[in-house]
Wavefront OBJ file of the C-alpha trace (Angstrom):
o trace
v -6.600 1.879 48.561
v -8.208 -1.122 50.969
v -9.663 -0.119 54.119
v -7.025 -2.065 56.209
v -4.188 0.055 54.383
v -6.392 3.268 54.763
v -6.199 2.363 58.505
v -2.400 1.266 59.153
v -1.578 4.626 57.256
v -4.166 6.561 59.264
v -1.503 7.960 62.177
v 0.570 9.223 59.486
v -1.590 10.759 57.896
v -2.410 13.110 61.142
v 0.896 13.525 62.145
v 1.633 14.835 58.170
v 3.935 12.111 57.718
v 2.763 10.634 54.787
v 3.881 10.910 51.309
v 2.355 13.081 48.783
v 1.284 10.067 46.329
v -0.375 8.195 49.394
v -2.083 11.298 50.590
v -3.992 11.773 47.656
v -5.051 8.432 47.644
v -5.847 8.133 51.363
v -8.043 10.920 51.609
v -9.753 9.847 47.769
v -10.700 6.868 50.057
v -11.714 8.522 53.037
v -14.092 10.323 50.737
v -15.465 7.087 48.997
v -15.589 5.098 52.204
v -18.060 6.319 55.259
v -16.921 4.091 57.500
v -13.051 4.856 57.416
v -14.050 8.302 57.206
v -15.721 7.979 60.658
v -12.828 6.218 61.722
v -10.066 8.938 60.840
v -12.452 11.594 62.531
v -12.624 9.506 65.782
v -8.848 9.266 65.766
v -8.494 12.678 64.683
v -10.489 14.096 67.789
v -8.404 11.831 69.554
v -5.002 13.518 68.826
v -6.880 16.538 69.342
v -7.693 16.003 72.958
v -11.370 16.233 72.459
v -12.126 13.166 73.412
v -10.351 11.662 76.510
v -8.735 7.834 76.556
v -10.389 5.918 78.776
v -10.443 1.880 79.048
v -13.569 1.541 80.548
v -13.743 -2.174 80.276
v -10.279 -2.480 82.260
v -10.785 -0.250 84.994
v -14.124 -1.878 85.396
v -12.504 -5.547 85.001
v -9.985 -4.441 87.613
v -11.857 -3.604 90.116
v -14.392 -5.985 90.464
v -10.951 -8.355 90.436
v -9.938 -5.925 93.551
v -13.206 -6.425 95.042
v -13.391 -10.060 95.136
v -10.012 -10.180 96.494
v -11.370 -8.004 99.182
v -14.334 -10.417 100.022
v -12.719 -11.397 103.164
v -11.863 -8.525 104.957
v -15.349 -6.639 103.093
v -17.447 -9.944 105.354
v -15.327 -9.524 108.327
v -16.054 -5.410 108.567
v -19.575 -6.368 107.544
v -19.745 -8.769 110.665
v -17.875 -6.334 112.766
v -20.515 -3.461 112.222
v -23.028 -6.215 113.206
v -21.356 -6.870 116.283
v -21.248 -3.634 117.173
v -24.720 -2.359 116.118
v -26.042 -4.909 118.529
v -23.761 -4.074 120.960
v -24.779 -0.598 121.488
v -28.534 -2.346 120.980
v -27.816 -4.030 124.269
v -26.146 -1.383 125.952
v -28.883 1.261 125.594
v -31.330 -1.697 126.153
v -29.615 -2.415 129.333
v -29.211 0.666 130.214
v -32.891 1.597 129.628
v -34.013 -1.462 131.893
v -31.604 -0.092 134.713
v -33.423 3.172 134.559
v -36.678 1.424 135.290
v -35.341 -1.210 137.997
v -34.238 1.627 139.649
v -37.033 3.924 139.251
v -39.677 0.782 140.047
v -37.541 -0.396 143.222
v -39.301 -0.855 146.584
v -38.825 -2.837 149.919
v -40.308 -6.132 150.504
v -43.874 -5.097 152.069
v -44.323 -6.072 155.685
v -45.728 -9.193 155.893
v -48.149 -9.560 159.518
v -48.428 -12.381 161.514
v -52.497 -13.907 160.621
v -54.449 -16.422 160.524
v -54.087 -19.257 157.803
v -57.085 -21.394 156.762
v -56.447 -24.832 155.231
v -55.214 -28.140 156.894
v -51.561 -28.043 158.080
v -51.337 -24.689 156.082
v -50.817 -22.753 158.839
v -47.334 -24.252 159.759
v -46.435 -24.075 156.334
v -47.011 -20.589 155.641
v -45.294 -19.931 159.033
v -42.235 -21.418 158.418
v -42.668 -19.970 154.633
v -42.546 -16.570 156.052
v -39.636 -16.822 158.263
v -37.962 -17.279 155.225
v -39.361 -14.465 154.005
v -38.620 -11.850 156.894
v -34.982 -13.749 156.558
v -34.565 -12.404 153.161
v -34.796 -15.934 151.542
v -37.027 -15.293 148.924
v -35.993 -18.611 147.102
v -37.195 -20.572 150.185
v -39.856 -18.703 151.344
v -41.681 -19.138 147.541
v -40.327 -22.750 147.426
v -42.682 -23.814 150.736
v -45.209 -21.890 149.532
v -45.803 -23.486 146.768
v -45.981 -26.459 148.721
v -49.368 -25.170 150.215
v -52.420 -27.400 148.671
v -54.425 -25.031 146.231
v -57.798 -25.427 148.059
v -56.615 -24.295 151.537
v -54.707 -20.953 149.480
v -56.396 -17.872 151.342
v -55.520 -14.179 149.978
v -52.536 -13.435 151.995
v -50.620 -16.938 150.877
v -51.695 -15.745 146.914
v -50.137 -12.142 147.602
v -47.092 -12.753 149.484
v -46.467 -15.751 146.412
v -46.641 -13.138 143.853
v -44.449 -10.580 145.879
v -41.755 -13.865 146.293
v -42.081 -14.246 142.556
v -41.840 -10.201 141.631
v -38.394 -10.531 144.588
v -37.207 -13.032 142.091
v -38.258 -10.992 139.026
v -40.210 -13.673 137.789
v -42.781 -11.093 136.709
v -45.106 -12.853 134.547
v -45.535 -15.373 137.837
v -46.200 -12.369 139.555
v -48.627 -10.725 137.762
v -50.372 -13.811 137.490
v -50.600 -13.988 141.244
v -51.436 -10.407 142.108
v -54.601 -10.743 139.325
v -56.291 -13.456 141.041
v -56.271 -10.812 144.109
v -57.381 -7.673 142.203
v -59.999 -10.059 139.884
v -61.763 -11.259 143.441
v -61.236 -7.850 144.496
v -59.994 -9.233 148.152
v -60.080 -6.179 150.251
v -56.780 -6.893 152.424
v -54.604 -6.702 149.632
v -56.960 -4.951 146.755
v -54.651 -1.869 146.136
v -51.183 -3.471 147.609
v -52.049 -5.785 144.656
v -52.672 -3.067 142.289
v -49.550 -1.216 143.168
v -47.003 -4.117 142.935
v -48.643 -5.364 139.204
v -47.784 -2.060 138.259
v -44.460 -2.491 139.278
v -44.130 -5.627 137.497
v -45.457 -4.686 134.272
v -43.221 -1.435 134.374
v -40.042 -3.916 134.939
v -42.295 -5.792 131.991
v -41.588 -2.680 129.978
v -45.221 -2.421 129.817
v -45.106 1.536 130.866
v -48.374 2.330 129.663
v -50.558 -0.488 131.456
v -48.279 0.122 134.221
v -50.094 3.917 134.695
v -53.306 3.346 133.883
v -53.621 0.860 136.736
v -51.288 3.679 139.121
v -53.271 5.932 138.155
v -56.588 4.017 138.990
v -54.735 3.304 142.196
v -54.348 7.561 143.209
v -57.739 7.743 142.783
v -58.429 5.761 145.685
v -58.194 6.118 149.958
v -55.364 4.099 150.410
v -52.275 3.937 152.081
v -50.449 3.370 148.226
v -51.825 5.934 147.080
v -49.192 8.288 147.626
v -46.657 5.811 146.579
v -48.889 5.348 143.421
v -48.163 9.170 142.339
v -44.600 9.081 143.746
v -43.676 6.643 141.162
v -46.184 8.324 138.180
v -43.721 11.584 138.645
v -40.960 9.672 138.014
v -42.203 7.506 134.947
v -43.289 10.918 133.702
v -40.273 12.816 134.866
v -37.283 10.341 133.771
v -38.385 7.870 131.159
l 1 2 3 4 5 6 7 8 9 10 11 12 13 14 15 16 17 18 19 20 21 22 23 24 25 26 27 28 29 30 31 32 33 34 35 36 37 38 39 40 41 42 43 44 45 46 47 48 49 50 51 52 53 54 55 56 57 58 59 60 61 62 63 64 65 66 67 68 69 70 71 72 73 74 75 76 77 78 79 80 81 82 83 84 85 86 87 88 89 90 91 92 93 94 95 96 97 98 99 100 101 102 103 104 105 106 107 108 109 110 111 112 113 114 115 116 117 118 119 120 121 122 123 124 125 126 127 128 129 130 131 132 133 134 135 136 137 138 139 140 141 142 143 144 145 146 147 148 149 150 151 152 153 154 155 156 157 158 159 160 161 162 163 164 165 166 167 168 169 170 171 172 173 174 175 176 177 178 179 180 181 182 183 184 185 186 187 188 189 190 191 192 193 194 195 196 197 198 199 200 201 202 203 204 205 206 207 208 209 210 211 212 213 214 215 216 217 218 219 220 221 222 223 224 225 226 227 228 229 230 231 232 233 234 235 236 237 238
């Protein structure tokens, strides 16, 4: 018997359908042939329910088919979850920043009528801080800029970087306050102090922020007070 008979006769053989003259000969071959032996015993287990049918390569060629057809909406959902991960980014974010705005607010310190050195910088800074007083913040920095750098005296360098912190232009403002706290100008020494803090807390720069409020309670000063007001509430809310 041929191997390709041996195997078209191989269901009939397990469901004891075959004749008696071709069963003697099928299994002589199954005998004399290792390889349709292994073959009968694989279908065998088979009909037994030993081994379970599975069509691996289909399933798996199906659904990578299913998955390419579901490239679209699989890229949309991927861009959705995006869209939203950054969304509740921004909302915590802004929410975070709100916190410190409201913790780091303060009113517009007082500004007193002085002296003005410099040529025609007296009018200038006058007008400048009616503008000021007025609420005009926009102005009020606008003409003060105006002010020729030579002629600039303390009080025109601190009430600029106040304008700019009024305008959250914070950088600008911490620039400003420095050049007070670097000459260590005693009129506005620790009002300088305590508004950089502000700025760099706004900068979400919380640590630099206490070290220098925290230099700033050490001192006799009118901010002091202030300066620990708004440590408790870094420390208490953020």
């Amino acid at each position: 018997m041929t191997c390709k008979e041996f195997t078209s006769l191989t269901d009939s053989y397990l469901r004891g359908e075959l004749p008696e003259e071709k069963q003697e000969a099928f299994e002589l071959h199954y005998f004399e042939c290792d390889g349709c032996f292994a073959r009968l015993k694989a279908v065998e287990r088979l009909y037994s329910k030993e081994v379970p049918i599975v069509t691996a390569v289909k399933q798996s060629a199906f659904a990578w088919s299913e998955l390419w057809q579901w490239k679209p909406l699989l890229a949309a959902a991927a861009a959705l979850l995006v869209v939203v991960l950054s969304s509740i980014f921004v909302i915590r974010h802004s929410g975070h920043m709100k916190l410190i705005y409201d913790i780091s607010s303060f009113s517009p310190p007082v500004y007193i009528k002085s002296e003005t050195r410099g040529p025609g910088a007296i009018e200038t800074f006058a007008e400048a801080m009616r503008y000021y007083n007025q609420g005009d913040y926009t102005r009020a920095l606008r003409i003060l800029k105006q002010i020729p750098t030579p002629s600039l005296n303390p009080q025109v360098i601190f009430f600029k970087g106040v304008c700019f912190l009024l305008k959250d232009e914070l950088k600008n403002a911490v620039t400003q306050l420095d050049i007070i706290i670097e000459n260590m100008n005693a009129a506005y020494y620790d009002e300088a102090m305590y508004y950089k803090a502000i700025a760099l807390l706004r900068m979400n720069k919380k640590d630099k922020a206490l070290e220098l409020l925290k230099h700033l309670t050490g001192m006799f000063s009118p901010y002091s007070p202030k300066a620990k007001e708004l440590i408790e509430k870094i420390d208490n809310i953020l």
